[in-house]
Chimera marker file (.cmm) of the C-alpha trace (Angstrom):
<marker_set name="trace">
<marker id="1" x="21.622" y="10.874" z="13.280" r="1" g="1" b="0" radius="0.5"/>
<marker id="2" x="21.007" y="9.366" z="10.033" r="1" g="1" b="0" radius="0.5"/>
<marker id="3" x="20.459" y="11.398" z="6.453" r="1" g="1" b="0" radius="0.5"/>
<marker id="4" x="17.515" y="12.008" z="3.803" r="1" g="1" b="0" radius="0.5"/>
<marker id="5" x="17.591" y="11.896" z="0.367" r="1" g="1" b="0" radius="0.5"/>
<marker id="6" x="14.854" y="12.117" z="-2.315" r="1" g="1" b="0" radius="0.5"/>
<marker id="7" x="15.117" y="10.741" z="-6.153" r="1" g="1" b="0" radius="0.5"/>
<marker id="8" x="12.366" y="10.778" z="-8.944" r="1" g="1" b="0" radius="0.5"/>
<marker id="9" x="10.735" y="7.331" z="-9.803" r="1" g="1" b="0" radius="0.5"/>
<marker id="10" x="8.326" y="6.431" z="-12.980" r="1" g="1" b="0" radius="0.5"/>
<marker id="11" x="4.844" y="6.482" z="-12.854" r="1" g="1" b="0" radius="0.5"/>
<marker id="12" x="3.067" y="3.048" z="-12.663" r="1" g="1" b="0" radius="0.5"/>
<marker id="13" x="-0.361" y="1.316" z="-12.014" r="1" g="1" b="0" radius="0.5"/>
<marker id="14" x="-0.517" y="-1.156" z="-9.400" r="1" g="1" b="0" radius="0.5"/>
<marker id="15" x="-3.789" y="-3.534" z="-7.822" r="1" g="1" b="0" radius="0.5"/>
<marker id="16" x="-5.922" y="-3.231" z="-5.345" r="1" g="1" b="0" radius="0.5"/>
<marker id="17" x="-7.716" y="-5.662" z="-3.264" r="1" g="1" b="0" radius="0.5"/>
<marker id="18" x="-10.060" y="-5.265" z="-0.095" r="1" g="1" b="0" radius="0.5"/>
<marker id="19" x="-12.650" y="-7.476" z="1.570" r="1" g="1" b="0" radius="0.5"/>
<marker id="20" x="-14.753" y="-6.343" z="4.758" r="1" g="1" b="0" radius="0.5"/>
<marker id="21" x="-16.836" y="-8.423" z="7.029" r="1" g="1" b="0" radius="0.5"/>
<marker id="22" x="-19.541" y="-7.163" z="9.740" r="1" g="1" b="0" radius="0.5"/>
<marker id="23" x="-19.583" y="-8.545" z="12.659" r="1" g="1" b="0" radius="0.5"/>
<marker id="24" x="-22.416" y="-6.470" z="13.918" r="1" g="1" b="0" radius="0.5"/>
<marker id="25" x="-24.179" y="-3.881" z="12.213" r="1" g="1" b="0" radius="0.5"/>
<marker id="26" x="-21.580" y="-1.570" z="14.017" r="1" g="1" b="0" radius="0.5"/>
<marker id="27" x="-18.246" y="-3.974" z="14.558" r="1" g="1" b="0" radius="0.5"/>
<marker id="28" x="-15.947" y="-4.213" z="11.239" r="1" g="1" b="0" radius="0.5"/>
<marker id="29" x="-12.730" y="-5.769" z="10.137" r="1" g="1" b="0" radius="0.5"/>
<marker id="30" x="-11.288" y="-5.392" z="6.668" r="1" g="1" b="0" radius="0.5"/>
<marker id="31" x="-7.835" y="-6.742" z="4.811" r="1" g="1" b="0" radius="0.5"/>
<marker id="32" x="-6.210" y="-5.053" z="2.278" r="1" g="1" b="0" radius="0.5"/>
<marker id="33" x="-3.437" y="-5.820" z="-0.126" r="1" g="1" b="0" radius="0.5"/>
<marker id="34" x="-1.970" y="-3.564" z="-2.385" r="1" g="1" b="0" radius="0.5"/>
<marker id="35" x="1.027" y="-4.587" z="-5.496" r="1" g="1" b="0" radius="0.5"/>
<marker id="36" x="3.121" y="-1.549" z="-6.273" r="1" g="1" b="0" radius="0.5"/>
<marker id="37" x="6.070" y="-1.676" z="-7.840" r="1" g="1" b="0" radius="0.5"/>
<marker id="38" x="8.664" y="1.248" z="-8.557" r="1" g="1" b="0" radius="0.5"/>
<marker id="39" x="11.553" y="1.951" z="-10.691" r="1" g="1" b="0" radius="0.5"/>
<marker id="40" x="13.619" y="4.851" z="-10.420" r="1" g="1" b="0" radius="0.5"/>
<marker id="41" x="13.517" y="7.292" z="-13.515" r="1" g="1" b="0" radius="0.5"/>
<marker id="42" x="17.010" y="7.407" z="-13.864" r="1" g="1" b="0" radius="0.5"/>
<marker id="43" x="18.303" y="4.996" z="-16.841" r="1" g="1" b="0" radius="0.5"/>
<marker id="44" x="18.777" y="1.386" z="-15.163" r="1" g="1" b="0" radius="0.5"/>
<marker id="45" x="17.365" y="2.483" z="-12.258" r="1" g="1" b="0" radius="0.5"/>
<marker id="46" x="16.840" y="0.119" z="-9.262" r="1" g="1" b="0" radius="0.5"/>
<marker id="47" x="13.509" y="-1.406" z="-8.860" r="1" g="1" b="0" radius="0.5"/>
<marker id="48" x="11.390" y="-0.917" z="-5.560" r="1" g="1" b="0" radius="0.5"/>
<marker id="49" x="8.616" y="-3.217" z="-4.415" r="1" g="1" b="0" radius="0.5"/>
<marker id="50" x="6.277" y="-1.168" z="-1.855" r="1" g="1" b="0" radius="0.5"/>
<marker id="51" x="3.408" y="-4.101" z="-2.104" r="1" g="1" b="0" radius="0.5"/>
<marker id="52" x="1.738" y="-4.772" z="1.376" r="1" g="1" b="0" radius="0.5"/>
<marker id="53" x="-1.588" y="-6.067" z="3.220" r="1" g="1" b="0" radius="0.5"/>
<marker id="54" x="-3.273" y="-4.210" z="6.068" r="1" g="1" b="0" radius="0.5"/>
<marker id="55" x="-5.978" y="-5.134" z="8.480" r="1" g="1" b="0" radius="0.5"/>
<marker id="56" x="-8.631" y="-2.840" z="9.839" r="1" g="1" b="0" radius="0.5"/>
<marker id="57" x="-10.909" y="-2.928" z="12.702" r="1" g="1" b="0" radius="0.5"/>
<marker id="58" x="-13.944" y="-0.086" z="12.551" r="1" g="1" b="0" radius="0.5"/>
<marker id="59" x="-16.264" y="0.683" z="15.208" r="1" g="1" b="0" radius="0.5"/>
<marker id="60" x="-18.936" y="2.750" z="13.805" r="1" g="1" b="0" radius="0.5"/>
<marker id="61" x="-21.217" y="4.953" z="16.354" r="1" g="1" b="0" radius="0.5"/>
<link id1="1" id2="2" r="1" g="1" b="0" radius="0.2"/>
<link id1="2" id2="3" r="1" g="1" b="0" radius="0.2"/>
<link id1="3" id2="4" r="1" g="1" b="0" radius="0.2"/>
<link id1="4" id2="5" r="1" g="1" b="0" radius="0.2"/>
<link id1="5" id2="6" r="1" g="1" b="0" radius="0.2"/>
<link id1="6" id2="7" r="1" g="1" b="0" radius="0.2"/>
<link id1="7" id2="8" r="1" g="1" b="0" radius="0.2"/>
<link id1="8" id2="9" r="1" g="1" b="0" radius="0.2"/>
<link id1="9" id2="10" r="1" g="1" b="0" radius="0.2"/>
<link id1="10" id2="11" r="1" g="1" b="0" radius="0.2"/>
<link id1="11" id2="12" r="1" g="1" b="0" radius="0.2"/>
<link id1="12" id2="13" r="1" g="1" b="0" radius="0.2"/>
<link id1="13" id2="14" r="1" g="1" b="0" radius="0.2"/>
<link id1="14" id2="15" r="1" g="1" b="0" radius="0.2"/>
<link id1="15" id2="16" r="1" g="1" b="0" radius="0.2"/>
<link id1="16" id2="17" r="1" g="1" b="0" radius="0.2"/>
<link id1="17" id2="18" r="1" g="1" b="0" radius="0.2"/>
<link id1="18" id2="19" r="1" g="1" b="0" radius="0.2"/>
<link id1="19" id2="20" r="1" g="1" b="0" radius="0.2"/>
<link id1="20" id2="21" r="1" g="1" b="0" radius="0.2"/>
<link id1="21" id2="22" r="1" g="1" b="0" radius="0.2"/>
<link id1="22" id2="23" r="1" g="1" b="0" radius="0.2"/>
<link id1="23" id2="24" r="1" g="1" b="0" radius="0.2"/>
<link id1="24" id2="25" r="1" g="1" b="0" radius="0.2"/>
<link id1="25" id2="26" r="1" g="1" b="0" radius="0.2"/>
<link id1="26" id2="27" r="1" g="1" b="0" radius="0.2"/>
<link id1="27" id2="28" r="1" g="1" b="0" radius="0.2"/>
<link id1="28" id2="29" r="1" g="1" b="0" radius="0.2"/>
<link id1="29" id2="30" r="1" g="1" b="0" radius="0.2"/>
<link id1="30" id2="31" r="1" g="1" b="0" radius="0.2"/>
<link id1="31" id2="32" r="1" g="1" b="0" radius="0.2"/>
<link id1="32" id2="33" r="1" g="1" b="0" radius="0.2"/>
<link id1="33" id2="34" r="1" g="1" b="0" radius="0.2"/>
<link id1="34" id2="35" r="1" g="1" b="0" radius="0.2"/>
<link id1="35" id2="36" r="1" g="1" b="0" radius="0.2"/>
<link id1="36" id2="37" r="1" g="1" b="0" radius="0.2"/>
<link id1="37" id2="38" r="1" g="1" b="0" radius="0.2"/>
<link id1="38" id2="39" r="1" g="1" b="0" radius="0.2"/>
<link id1="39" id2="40" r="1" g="1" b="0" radius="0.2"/>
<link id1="40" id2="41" r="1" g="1" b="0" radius="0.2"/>
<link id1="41" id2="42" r="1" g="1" b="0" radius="0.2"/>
<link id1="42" id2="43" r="1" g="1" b="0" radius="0.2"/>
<link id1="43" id2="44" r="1" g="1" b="0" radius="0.2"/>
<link id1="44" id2="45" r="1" g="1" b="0" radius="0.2"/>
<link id1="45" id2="46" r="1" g="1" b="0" radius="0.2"/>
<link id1="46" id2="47" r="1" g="1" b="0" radius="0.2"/>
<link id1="47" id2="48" r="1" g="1" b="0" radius="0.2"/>
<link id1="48" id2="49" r="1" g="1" b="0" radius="0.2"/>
<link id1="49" id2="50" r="1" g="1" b="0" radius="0.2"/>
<link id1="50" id2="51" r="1" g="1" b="0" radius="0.2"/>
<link id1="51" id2="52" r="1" g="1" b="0" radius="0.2"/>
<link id1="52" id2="53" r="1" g="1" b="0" radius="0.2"/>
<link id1="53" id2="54" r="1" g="1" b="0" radius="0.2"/>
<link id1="54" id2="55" r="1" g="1" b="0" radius="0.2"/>
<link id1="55" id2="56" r="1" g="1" b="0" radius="0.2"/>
<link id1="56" id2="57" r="1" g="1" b="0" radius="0.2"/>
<link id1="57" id2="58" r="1" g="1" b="0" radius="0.2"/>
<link id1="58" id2="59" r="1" g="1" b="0" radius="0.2"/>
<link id1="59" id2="60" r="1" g="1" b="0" radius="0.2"/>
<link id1="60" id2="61" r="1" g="1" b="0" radius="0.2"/>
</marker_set>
């Protein structure tokens, strides 16, 4: 079955970046990369990366 758990982690500031590129005036495709980075707010707590790229496609009517 598996279990949950939950802790508390410290606030941070990460980066953004995010280019788009028209292929028509109504056919789009974007990337995106974001850095985050997370520590738990417990003293020594273990560090978490949740950095990751996505890729869009956008069809607007």
């Amino acid at each position: 079955m598996g279990y949950a758990y939950s802790f508390l982690m410290s606030a941070n500031t990460g980066a953004v970046i995010e280019a788009a590129y028209g292929f028509t005036p109504h056919l789009w495709l974007s990337v995106r990369a974001e850095s985050e980075k997370y520590q738990q707010d417990v003293p020594y707590g273990k560090f978490y990366n949740g950095s990751h790229v996505g890729v869009n496609f956008a069809y607007q009517f």
